[in-house]
mmCIF file of the N, C-alpha and C atoms, coordinates in Angstrom:
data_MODEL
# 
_entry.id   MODEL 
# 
loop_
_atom_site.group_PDB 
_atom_site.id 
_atom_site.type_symbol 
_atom_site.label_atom_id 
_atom_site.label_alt_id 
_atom_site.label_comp_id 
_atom_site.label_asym_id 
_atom_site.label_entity_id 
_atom_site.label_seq_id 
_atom_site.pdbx_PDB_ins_code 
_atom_site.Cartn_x 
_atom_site.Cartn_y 
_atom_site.Cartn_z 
_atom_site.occupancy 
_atom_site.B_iso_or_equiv 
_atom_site.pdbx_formal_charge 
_atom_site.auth_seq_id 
_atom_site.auth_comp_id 
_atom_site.auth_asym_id 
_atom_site.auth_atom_id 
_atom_site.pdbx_PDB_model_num 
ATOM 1   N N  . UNK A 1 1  ? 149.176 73.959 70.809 1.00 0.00 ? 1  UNK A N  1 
ATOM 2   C CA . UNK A 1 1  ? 148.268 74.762 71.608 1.00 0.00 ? 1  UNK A CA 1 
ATOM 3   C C  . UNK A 1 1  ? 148.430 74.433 73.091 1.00 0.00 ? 1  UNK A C  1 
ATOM 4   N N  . UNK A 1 2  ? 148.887 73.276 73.508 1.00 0.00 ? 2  UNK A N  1 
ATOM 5   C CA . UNK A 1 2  ? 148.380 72.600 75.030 1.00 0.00 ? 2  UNK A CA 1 
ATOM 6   C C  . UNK A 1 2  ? 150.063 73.324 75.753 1.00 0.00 ? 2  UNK A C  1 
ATOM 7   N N  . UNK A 1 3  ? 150.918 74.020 74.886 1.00 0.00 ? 3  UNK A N  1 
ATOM 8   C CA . UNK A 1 3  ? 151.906 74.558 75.228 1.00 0.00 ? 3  UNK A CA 1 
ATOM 9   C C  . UNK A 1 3  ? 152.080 76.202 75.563 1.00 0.00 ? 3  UNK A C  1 
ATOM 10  N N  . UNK A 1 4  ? 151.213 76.483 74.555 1.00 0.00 ? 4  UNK A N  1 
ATOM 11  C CA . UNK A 1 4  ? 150.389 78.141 75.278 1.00 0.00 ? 4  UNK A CA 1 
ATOM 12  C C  . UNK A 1 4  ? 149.258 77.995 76.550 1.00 0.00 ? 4  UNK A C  1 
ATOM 13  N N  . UNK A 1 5  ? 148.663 77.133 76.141 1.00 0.00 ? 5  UNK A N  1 
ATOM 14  C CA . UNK A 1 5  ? 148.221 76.969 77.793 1.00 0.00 ? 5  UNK A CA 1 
ATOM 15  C C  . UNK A 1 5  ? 148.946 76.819 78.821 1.00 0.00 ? 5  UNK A C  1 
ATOM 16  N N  . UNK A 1 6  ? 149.828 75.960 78.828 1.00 0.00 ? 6  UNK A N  1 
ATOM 17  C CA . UNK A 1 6  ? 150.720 75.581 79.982 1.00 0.00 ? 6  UNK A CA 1 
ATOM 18  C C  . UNK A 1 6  ? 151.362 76.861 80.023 1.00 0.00 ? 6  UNK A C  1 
ATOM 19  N N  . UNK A 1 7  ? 151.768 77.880 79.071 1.00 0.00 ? 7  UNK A N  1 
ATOM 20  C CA . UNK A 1 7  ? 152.478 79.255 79.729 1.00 0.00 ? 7  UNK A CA 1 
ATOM 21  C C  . UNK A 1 7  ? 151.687 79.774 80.902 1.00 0.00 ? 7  UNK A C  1 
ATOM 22  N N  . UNK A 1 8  ? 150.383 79.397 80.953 1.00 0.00 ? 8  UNK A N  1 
ATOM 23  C CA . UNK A 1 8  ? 149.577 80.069 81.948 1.00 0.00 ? 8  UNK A CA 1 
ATOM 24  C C  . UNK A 1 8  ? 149.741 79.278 83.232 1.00 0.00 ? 8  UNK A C  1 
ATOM 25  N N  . UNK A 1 9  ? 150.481 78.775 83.576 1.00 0.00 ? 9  UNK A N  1 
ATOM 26  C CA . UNK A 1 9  ? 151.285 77.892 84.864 1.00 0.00 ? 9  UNK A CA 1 
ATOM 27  C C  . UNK A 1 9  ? 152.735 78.625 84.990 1.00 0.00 ? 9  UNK A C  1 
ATOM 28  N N  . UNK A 1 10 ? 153.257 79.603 84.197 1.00 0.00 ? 10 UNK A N  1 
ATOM 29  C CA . UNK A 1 10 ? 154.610 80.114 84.673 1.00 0.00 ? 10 UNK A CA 1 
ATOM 30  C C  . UNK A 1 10 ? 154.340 80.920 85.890 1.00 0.00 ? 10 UNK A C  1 
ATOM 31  N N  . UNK A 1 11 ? 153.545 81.920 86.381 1.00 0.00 ? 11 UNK A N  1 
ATOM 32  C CA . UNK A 1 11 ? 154.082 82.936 87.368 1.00 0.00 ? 11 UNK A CA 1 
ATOM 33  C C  . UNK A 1 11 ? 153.905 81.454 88.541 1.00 0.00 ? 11 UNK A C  1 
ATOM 34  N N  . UNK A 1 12 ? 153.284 80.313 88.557 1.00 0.00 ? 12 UNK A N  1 
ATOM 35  C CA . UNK A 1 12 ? 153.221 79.847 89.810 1.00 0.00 ? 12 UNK A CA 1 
ATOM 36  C C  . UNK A 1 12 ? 154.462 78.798 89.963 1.00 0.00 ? 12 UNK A C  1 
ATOM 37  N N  . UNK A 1 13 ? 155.416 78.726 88.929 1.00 0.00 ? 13 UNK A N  1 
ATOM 38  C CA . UNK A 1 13 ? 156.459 77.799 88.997 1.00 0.00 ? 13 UNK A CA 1 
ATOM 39  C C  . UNK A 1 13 ? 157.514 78.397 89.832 1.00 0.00 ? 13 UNK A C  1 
ATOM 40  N N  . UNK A 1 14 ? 158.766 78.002 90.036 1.00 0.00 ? 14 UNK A N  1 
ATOM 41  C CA . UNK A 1 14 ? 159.989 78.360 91.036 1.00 0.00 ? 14 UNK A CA 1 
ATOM 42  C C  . UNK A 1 14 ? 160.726 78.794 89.587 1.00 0.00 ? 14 UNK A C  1 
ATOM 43  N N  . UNK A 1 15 ? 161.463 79.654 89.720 1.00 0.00 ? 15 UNK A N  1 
ATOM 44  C CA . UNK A 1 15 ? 162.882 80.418 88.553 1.00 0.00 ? 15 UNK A CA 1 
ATOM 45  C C  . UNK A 1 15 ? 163.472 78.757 88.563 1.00 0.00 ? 15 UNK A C  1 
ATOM 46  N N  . UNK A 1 16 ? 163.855 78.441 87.087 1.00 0.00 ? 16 UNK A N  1 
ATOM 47  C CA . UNK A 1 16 ? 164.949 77.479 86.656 1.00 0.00 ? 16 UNK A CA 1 
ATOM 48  C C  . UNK A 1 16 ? 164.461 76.288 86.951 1.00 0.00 ? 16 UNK A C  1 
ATOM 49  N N  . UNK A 1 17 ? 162.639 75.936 87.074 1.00 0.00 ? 17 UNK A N  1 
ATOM 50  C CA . UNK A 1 17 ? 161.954 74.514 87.284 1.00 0.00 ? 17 UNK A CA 1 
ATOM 51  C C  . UNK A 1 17 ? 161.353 74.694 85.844 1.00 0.00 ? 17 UNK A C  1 
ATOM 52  N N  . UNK A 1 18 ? 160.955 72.797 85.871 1.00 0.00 ? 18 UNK A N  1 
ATOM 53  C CA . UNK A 1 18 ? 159.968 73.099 84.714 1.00 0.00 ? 18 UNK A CA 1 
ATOM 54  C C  . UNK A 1 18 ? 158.495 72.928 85.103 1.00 0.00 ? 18 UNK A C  1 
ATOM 55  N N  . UNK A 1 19 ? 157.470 72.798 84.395 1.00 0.00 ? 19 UNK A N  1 
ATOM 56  C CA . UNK A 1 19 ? 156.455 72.233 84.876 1.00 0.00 ? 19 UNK A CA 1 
ATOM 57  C C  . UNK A 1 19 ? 156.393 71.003 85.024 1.00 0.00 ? 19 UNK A C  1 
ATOM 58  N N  . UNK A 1 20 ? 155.557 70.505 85.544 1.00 0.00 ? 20 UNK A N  1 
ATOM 59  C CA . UNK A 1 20 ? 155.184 69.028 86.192 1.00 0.00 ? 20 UNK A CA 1 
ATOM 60  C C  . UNK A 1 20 ? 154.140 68.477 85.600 1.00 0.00 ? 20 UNK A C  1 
ATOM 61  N N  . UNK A 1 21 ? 154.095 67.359 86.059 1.00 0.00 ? 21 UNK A N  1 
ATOM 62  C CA . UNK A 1 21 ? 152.660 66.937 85.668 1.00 0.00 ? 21 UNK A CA 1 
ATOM 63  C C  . UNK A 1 21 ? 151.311 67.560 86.428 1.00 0.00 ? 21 UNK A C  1 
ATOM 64  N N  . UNK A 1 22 ? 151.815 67.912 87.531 1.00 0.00 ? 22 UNK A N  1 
ATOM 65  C CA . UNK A 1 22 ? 150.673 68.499 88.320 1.00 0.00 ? 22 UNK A CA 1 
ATOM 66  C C  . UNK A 1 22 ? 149.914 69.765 87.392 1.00 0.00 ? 22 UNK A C  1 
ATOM 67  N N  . UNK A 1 23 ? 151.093 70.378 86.467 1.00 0.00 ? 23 UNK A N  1 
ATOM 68  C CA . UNK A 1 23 ? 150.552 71.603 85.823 1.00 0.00 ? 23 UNK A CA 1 
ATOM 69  C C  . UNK A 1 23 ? 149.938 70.992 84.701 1.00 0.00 ? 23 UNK A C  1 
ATOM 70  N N  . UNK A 1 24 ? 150.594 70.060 83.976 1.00 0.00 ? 24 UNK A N  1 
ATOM 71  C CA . UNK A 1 24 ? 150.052 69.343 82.580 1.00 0.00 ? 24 UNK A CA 1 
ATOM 72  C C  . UNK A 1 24 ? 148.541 69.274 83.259 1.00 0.00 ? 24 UNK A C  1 
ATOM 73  N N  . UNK A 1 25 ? 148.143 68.776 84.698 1.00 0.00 ? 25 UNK A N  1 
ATOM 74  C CA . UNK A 1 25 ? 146.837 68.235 84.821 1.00 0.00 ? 25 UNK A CA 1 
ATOM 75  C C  . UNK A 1 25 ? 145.760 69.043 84.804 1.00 0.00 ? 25 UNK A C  1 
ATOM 76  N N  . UNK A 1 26 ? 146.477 70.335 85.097 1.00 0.00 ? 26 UNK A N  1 
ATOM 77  C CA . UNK A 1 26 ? 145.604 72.006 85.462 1.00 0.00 ? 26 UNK A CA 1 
ATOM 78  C C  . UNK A 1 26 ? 145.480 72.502 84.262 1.00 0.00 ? 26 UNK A C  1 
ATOM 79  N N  . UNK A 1 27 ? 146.346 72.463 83.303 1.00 0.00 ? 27 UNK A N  1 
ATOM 80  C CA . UNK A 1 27 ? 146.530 73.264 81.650 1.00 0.00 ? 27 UNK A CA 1 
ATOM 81  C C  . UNK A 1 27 ? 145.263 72.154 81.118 1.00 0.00 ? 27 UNK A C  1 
ATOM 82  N N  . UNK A 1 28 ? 145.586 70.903 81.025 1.00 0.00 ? 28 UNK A N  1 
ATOM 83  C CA . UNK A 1 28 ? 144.888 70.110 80.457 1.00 0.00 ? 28 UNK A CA 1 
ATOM 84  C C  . UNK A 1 28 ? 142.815 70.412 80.864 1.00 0.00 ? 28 UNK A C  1 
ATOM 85  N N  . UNK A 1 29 ? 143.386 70.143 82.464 1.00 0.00 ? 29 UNK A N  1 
ATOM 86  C CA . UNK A 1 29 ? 141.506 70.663 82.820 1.00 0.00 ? 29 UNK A CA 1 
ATOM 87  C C  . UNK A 1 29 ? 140.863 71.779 82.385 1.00 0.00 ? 29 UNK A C  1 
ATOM 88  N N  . UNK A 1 30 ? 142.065 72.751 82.063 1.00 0.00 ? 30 UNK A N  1 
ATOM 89  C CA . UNK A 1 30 ? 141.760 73.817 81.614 1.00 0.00 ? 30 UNK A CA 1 
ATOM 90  C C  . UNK A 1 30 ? 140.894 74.042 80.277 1.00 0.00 ? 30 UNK A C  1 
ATOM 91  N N  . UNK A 1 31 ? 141.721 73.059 79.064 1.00 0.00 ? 31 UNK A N  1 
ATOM 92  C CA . UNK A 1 31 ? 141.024 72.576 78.178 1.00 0.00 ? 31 UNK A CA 1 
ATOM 93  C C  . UNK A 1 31 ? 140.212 72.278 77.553 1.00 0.00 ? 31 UNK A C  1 
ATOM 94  N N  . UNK A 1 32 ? 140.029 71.099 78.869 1.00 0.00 ? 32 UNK A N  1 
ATOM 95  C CA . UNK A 1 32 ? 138.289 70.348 78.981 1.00 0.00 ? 32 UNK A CA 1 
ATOM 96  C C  . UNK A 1 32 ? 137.403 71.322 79.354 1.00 0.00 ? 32 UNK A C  1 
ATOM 97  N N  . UNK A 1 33 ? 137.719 72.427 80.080 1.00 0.00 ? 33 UNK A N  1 
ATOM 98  C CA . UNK A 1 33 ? 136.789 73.510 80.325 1.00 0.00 ? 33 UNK A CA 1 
ATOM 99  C C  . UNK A 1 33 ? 136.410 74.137 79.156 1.00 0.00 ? 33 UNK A C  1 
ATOM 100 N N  . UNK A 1 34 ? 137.093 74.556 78.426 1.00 0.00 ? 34 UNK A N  1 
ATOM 101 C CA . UNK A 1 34 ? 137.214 75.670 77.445 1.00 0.00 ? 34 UNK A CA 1 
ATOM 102 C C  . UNK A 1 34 ? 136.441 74.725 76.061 1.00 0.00 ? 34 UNK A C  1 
ATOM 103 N N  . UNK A 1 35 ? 136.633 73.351 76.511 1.00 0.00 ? 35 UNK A N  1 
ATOM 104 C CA . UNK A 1 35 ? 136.366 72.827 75.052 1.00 0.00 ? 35 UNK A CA 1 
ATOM 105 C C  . UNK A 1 35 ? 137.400 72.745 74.103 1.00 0.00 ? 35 UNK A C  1 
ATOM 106 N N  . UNK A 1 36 ? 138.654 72.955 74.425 1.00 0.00 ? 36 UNK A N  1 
ATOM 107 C CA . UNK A 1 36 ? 139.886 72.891 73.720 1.00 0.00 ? 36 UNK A CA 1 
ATOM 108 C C  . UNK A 1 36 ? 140.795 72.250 73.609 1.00 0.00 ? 36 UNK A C  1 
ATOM 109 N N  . UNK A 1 37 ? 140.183 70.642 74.014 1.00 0.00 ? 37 UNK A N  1 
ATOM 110 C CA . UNK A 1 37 ? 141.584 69.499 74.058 1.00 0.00 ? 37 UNK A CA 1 
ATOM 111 C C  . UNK A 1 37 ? 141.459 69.093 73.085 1.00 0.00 ? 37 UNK A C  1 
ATOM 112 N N  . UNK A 1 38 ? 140.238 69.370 71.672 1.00 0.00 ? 38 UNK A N  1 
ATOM 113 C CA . UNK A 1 38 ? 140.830 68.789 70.461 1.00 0.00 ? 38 UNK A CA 1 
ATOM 114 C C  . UNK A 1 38 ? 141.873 69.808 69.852 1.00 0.00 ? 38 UNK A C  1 
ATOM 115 N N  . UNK A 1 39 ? 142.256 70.917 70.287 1.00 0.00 ? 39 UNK A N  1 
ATOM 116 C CA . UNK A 1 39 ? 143.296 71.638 69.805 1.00 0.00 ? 39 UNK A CA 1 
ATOM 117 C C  . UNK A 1 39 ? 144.634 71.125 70.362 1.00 0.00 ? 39 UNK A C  1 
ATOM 118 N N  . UNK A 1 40 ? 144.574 70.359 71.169 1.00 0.00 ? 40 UNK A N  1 
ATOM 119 C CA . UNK A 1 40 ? 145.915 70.471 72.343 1.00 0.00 ? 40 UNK A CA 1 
ATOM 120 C C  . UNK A 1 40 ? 147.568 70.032 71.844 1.00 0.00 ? 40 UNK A C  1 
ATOM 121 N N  . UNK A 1 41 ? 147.043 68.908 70.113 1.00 0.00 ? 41 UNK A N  1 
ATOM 122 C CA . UNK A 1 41 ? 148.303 69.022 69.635 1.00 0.00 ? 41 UNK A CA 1 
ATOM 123 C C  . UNK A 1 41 ? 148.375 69.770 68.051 1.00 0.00 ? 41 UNK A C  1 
ATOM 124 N N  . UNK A 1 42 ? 147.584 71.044 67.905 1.00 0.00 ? 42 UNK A N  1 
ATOM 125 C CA . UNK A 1 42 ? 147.660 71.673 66.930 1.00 0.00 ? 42 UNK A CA 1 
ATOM 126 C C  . UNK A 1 42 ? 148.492 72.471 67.289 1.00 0.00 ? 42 UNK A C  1 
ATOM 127 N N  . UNK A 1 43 ? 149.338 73.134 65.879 1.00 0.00 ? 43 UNK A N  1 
ATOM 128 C CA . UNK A 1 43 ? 150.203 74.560 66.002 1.00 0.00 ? 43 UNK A CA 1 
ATOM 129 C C  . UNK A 1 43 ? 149.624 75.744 66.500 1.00 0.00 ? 43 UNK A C  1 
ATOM 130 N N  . UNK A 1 44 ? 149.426 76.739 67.414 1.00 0.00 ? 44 UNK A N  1 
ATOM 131 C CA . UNK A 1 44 ? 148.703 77.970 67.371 1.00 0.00 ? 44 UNK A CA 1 
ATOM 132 C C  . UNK A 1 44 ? 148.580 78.679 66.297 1.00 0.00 ? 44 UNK A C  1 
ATOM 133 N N  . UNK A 1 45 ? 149.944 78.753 65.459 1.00 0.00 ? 45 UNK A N  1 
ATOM 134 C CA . UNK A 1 45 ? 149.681 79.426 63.960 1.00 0.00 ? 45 UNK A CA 1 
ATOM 135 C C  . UNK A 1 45 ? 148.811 78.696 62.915 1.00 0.00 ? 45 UNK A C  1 
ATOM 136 N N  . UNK A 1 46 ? 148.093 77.649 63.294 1.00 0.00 ? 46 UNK A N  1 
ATOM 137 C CA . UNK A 1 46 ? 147.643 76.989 61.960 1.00 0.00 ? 46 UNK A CA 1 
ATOM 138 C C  . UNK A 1 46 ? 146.504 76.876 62.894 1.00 0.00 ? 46 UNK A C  1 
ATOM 139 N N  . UNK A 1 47 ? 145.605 77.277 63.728 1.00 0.00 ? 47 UNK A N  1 
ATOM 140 C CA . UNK A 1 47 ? 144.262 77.462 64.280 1.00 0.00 ? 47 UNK A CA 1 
ATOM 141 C C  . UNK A 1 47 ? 143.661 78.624 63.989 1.00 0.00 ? 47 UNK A C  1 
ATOM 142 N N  . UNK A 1 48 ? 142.275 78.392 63.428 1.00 0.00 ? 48 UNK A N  1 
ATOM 143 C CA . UNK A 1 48 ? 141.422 79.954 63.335 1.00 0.00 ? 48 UNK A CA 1 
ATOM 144 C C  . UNK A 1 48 ? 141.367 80.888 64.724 1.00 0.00 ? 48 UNK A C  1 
ATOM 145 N N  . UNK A 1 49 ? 140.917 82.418 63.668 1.00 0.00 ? 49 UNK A N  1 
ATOM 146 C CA . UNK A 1 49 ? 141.074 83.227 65.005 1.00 0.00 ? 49 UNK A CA 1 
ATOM 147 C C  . UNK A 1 49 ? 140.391 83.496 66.020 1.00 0.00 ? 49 UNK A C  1 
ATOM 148 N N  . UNK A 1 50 ? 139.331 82.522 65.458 1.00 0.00 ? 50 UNK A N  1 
ATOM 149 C CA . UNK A 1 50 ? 137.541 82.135 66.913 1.00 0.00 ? 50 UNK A CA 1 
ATOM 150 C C  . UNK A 1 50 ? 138.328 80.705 67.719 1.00 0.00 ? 50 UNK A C  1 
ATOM 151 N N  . UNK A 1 51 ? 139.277 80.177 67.085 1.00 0.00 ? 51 UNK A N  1 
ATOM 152 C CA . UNK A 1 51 ? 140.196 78.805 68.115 1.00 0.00 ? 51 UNK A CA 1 
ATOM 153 C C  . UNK A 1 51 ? 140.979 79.585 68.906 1.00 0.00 ? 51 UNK A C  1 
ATOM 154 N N  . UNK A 1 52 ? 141.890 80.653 68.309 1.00 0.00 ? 52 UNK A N  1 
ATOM 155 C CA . UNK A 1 52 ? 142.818 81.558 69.228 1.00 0.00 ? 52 UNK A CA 1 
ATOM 156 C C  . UNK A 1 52 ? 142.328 81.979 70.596 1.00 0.00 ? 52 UNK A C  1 
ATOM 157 N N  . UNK A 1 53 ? 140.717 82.566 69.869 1.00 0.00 ? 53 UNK A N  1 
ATOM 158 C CA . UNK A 1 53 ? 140.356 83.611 70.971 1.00 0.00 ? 53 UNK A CA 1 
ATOM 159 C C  . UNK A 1 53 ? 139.785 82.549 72.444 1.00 0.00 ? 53 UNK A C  1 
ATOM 160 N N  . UNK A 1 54 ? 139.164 81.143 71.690 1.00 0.00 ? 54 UNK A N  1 
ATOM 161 C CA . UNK A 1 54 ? 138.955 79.984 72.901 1.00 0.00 ? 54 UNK A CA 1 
ATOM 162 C C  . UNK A 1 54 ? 140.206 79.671 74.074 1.00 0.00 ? 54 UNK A C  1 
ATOM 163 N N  . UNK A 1 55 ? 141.046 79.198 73.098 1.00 0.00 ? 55 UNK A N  1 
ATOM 164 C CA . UNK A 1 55 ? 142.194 79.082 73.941 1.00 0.00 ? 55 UNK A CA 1 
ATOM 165 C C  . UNK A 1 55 ? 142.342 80.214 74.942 1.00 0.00 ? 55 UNK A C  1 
# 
């Protein structure tokens, strides 16, 4: 899951970078917002569809 979040850090990256930790720290806060860092090392396919819609 903490890897579909982090897609939401692509339009602000440079073509052919990866993310950083600076983004891990923003995806991650993101998380803690949402209430979703106990998902952060689940599969997206193996989370319910009220976990999907949190994320």
């Amino acid at each position: 899951v903490s890897e579909i979040v982090l897609m939401g850090r692509y339009p602000y990256l440079s073509p052919f970078t990866f993310e950083g930790e600076d983004d891990r720290a923003i995806a991650r806060r993101a998380m803690e917002w949402t209430a979703t860092l106990g998902l952060a090392e689940r599969r997206f396919n193996e989370i319910s569809g009220g976990e999907k819609q949190r994320v």
